[in-house]
N, C-alpha and C positions, 0 to 999 in steps of 0.2 A: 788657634782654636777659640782664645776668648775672644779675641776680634771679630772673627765670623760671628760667634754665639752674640756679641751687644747688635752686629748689624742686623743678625735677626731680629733680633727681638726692637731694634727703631725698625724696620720693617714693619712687624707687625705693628706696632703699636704704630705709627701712618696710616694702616692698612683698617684697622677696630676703629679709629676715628674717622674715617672715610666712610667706613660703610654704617656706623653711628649718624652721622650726617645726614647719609643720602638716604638710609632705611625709614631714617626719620619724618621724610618729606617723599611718602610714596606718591600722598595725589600727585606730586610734581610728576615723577618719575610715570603711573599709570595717564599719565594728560601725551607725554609723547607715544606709550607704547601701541604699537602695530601702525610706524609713521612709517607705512612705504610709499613709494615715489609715483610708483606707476598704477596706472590706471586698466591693466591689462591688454592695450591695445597693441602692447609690443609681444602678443605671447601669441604663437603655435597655437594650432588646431592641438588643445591635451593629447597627451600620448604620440603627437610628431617630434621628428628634429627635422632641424633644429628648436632649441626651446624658445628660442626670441629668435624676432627677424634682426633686430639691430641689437649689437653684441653688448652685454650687461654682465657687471664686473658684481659679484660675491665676496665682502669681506670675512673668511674665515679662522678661525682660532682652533687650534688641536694642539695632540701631545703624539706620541708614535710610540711603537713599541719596536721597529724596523732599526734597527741599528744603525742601516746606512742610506735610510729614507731621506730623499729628498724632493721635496714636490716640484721642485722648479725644473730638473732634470728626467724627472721620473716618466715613463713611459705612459702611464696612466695618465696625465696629466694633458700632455697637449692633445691625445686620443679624444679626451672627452671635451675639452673646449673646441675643437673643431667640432665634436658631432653635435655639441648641445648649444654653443655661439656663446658660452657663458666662461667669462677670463676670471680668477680664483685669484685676491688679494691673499697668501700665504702669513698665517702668524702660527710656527710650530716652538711649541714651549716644552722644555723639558718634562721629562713626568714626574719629578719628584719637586715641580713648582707649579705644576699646572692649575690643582685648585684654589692656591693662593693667588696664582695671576689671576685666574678668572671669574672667584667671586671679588678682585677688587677690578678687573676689566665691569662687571657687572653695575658694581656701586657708585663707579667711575660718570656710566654713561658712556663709555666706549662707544662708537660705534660697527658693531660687529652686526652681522647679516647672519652669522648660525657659530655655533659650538658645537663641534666633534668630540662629542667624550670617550667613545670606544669601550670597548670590554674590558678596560683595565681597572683593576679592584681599585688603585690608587687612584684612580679616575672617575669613582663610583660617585654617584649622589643619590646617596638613599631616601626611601619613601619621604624620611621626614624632612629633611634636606629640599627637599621636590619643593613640598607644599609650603616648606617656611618663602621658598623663591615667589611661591606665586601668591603668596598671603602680603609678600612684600612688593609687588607688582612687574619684576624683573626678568619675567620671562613672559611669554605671549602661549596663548592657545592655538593647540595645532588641530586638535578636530575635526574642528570644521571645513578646516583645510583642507584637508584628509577627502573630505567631502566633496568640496567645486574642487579642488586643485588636481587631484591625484588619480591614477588610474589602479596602479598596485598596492600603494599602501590600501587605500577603502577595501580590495578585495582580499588581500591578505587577513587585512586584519579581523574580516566576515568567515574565515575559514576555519579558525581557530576558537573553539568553545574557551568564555572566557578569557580572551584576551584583551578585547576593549574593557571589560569589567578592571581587569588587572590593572588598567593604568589610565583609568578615568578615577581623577581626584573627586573628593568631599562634594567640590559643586557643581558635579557633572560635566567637568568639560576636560580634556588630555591635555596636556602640556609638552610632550616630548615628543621626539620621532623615535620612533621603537624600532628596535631590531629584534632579528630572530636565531638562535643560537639551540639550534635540535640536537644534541647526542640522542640518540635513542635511547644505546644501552643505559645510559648516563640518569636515568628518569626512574631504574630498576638498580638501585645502589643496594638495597642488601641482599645481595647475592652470597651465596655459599658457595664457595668450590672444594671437592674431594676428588680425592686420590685415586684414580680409576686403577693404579697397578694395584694400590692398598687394598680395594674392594675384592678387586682378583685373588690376591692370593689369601683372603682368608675367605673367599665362595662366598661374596653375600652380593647382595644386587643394590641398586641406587636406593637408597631411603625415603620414601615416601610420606612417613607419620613418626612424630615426635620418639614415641617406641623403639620403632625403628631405627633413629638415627639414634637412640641411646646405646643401644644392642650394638650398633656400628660401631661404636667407640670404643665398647669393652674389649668386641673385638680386635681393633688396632692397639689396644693396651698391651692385652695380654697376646695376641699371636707373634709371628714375626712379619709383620703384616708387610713390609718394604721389603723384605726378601734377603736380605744382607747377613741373616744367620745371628743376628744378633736381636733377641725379644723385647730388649730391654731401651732401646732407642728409638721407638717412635712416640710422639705426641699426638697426641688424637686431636684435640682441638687448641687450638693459639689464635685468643683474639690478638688484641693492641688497643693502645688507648695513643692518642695524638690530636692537639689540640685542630679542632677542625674538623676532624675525619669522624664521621658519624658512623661508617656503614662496616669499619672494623672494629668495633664491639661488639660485647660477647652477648647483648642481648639483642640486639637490631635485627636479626635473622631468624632468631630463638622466639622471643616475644611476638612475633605477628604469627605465632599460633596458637595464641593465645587472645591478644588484644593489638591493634595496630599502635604501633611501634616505629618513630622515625629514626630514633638514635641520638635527634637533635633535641627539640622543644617537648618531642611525645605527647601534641595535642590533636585532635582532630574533632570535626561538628557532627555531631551525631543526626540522626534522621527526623529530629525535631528542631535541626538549627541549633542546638544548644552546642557551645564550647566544651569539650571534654579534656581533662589533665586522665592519660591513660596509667600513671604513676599513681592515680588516688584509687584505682579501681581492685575488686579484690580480680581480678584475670591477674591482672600485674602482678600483685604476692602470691598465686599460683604458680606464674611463670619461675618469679625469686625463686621460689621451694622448690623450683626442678633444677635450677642453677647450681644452685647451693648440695644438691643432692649428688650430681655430675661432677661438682668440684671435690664434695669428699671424698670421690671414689674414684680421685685421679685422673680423671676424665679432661679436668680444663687446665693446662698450663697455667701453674702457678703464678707467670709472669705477663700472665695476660694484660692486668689492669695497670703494667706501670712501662712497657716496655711500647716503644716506638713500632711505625712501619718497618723502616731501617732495619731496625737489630733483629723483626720476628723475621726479613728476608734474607738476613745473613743467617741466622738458624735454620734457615732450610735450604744452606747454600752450601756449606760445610763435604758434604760426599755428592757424588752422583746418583745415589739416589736421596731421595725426599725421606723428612723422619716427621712430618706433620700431615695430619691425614685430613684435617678439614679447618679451612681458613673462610673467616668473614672479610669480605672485601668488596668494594665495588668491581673491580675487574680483574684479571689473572695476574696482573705484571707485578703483583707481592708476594707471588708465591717464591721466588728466588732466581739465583741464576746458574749457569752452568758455563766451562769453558767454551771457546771460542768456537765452532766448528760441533757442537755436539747438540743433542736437538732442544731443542726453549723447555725449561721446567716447566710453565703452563699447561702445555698439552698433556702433563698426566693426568690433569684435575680437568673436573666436570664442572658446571653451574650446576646446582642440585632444585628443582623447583619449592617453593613454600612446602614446611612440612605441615600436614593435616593434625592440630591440637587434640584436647583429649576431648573438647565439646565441640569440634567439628569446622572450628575456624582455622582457614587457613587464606594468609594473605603476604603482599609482598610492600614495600616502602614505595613510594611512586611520587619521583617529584614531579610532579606536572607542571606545576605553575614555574619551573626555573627556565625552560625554554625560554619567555618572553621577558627575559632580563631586565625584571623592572629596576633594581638598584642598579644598572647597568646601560641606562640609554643609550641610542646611535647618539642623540644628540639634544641639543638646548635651542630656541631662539630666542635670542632675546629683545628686552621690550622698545631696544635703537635699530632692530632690521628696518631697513630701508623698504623691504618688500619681502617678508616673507609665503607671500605667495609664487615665488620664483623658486626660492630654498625648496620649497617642496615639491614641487616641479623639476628641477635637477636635480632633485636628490631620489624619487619616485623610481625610477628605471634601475634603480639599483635592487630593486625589490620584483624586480620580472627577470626569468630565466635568464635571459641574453645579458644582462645587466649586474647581474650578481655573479654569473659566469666570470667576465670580462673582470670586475673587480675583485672577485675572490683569486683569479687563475691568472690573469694577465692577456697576452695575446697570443691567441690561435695560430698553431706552427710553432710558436718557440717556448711556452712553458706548456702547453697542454695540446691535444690533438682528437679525432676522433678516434671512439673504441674501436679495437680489433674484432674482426667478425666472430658474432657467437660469444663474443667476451660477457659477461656478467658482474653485476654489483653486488654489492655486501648480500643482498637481500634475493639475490636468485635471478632479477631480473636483466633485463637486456642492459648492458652499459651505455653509455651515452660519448662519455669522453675518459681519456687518461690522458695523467701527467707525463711530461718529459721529464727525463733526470738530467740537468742541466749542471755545468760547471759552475760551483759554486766562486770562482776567481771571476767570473765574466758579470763586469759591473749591473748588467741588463738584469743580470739573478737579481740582485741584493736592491733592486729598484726600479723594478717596472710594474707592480701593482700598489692599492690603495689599500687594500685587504679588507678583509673583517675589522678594522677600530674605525669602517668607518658605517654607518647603517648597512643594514644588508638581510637575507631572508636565506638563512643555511637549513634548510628546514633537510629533515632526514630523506626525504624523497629527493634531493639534493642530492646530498652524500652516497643516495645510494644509486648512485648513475655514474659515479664513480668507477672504471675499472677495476676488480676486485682479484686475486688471487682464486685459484678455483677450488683449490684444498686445503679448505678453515685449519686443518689439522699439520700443516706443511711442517716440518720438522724445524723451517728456521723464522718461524713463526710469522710468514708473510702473508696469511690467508686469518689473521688475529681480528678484524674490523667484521669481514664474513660471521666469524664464530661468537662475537659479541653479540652482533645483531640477531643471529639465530637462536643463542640463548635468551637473550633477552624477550623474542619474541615468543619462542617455543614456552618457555620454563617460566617465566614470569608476568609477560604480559597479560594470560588467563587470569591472574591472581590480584590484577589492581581494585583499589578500592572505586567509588564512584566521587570524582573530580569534588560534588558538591560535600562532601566529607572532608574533604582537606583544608587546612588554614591557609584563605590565600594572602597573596598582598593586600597588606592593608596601609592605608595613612594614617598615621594617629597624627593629634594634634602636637605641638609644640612641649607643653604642657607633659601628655600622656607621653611623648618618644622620649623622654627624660627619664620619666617613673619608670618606664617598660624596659629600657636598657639597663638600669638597675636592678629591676623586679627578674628580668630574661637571667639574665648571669646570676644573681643568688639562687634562684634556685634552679635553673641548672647544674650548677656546682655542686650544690646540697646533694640531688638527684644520683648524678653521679658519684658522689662518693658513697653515696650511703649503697647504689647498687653493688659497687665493689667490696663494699664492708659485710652487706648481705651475704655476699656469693661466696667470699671465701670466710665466711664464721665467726668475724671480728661484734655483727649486730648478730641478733634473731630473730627472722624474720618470723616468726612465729610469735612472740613475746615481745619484742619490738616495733613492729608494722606501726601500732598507736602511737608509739612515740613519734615515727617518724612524721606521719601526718600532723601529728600536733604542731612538730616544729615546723609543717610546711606552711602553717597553718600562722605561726609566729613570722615566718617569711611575709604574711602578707600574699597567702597563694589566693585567696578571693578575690582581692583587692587586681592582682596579674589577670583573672582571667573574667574580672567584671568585666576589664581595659578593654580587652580581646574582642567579649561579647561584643561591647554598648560598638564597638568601632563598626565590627563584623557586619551587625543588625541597621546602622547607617551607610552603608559601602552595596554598591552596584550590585555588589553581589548574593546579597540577600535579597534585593528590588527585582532581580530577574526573575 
């Protein structure tokens, strides 16, 4: 172990002097960047294959998440060198060394033609990350590319409100190849679900207004609301706290009937452009004082604010029936499980839409902007491609129907087919294709696509051409993706706010991504605790509200959300 631990760390320290060196001498570095070879004479009519007449070799670098990927054998692989004439120099780097190989492949001077980063958080280069690369002259502009070179990317990315905004840096120009990554349901994360046998046997209907779902609750307190003859064993409400998980708090759901409420940062731009902290507003200590009132009166599981997903799904895992009457969650699969053979705990609970506050707001979480994975590129090129006008040219088809098909699914006949007649997608509509269920021992499974780590456009109209189950409600929960999408759609989507209201990606400088990772987490932290000290009686929200703003105020909360503005009021998306 020490051993490894010194070669890390001469690693690294090789790796901080190399990129000291080369960072330091960018004119060098921006004097060769966008040195491609060709002059375009070798390329297709755009949008034909093949993509060159005479065959042209792509040095690439990636990391996989495939366990038993291998591109040199992989089916994907000589499929699209024969249709595109374009042969694929392979460099696959593990993922737990991939960003150190290749911001030192970067600093290097490598000669690499594109970087595959993929969806993988380990693999991420965040906003600030981006711009430090291209402050440093090491990666090239894809734009305009996007422009003369591409068919699919330029139209895709016309499609989407706000998505070039999202990831056109400080000086107007894109630097990545963007992917597209649509859950639906996934965009509507604080969802509520209850207890549809709960509601039944104590005679009340779905809750509509804050009232209502308090009344709800009394109810599953005091009846025997799960049937089991025993009154004394249901929980009405069990959030969870879990680093990450924004949408199983106990006020994510609660609070956007009051004030919009993410669960995460809880900022959004108000109708004058101004940055709002929804924590400093008095809607927020209204909301507190309904939390807090709910919690004296037994209402919210005590162990909301300390107990994991895990332990609140094992609590409602204990009997066959359910002893928890309404969970905050993004989706069903926390409400617990049941034996083998017996039907999915989910299907007893509902999505329950926004409930109607007491001054008539009623709203739902909406991550819009996470679709277009900006901390999450398809990919990099950087500033020694030989021709990144080809990169984006092979890489373009992967962002059109047949293209994203082929790379998400594999080959037509053996992992996917077409739909059954009359078959239908999540969403109602006519299906397009379904999957084969294929032998998971037969090497072709475990290695004949390129998948999603590599660019691609999953957009939900995608997903929902999918062959779907036809009974959302199926007992062994195989019609689950159906009933997402239709809550999502029915119950929530009426309730989103208007896109230019939310904080999007933004680039801060160098400088600011330093202060804002520090400023983000203290007072998040603060936030957090102090809502949990509100709710169950440890502060007073009534007699302490002042304090807390004070100390947000000692945090340095202006100074966080000047950041925000000044970035905000510079960034594409205040210019549109």
């Amino acid at each position: 172990m020490k051993m490894r631990q010194r070669k890390n760390m001469a690693a690294a320290a090789v790796l901080a002097a190399v990129m000291v060196a080369l960072f330091g001498s960018c004119n060098r570095t921006q004097a060769v960047s966008g040195g491609g070879t060709s002059d375009g004479s070798n390329f297709n009519e755009l949008g034909t294959f093949p993509v060159v007449k005479n065959k042209e070799t792509i040095n690439l670098m990636m990391s996989t998440y495939y366990a038993e990927f291998n591109p040199e054998t992989n089916w994907m692989t000589k499929y699209y060198e024969d249709k595109s004439n374009v042969h694929v120099n392979w460099t696959v780097i593990p993922t737990e060394q991939f960003k150190e190989r290749v911001n030192l492949a970067l600093a290097s001077g490598d000669q690499i033609d594109v970087m595959i980063t993929g969806l993988l958080t380990d693999n991420s280069y965040s906003l600030a990350e981006q711009q430090r690369l291209v402050q440093q002259g090491l990666i090239l502009p894809t734009g305009n590319l996007f422009e003369t070179d591409s068919i699919y990317f330029k139209q895709r990315l016309n499609d989407y409100e706000g998505w070039r905004e999202a990831i056109t840096h400080p000086d107007g120009n894109i630097y990545i190849i963007p992917t597209l990554s649509e859950c639906y349901h996934c965009m509507f994360y604080g969802k509520m679900w209850v207890n549809k046998e709960f509601l039944k046997n104590v005679g009340l209907n779905y809750p509509t207004t804050i009232q209502e779902f308090h009344d709800m609750l009394v109810a599953f307190r005091d009846k025997d609301a799960n049937g089991n003859g025993d009154p004394n064993d249901e929980i009405p409400f069990a959030g969870a706290a879990q680093q990450g998980v924004y949408s199983a708090k106990v006020d994510t759901y609660i609070m956007s009937s009051f004030i919009y409420d993410d669960g995460q940062d809880r900022l959004f731009i108000d109708d004058n452009g101004k940055v709002i902290a929804a924590f400093q507003q008095p809607e927020f200590q209204e909301g507190l004082q309904l939390l807090r009132q709910w919690y004296s009166e037994g209402l919210i599981y005590p162990e909301t604010f300390t107990q994991n997903l895990d332990t609140r799904a094992k609590l409602n895992s204990q009997k066959y029936e359910s002893i928890i009457g309404a969970i905050p969650y993004e989706h069903m699969y926390n409400s617990g499980n049941r034996d083998e053979g017996e039907p999915q705990r989910w299907i007893d609970y509902e999505a329950i839409a926004p409930l109607k506050g007491p001054h008539g707001v009623q709203t739902t979480r909406y991550a819009y902007y996470n679709k277009f994975a900006t901390d999450l590129p398809g990919g990099l090129i950087p500033s020694t491609s030989r021709n990144p006008a080809l990169v984006i040219r092979w890489l373009d088809w992967f962002f059109s129907d047949e293209g994203n098909m082929i790379l998400i699914n594999g080959e037509k006949g053996r992992a996917w087919t077409d739909a059954d007649p009359g078959a239908t997608g999540p969403d109602g509509s006519p299906a397009v294709f379904k999957t084969i269920t294929m032998d998971t021992s037969d090497p072709y499974y475990n290695n004949h696509i390129w998948g999603n780590q590599f660019p691609n456009f999953n957009s939900f109209q995608f997903r929902n051409e999918e062959q779907s189950a036809a009974d959302m409600l199926a007992p062994d929960g195989s019609g689950a993706e159906r009933y997402l999408f239709v809550k999502s759609r029915d119950n929530y989507f009426p309730y989103v706010p208007d896109p230019k209201n939310l904080i999007p990606p933004l680039y801060y400088s160098d400088t600011d991504a330093s202060e804002m990772a520090r400023l983000q987490t203290d007072i998040n932290t603060y936030v957090d605790e102090c809502i949990a000290k509100f709710v169950v009686g440890d502060m007073n929200i009534n007699t302490e509200w002042t304090r807390f703003q004070n100390e947000l105020k000692n945090l340095n909360i202006d100074r966080y959300l000047n950041i925000i503005q000044t970035t905000y009021d510079s960034s594409a998306f205040a210019k549109r």
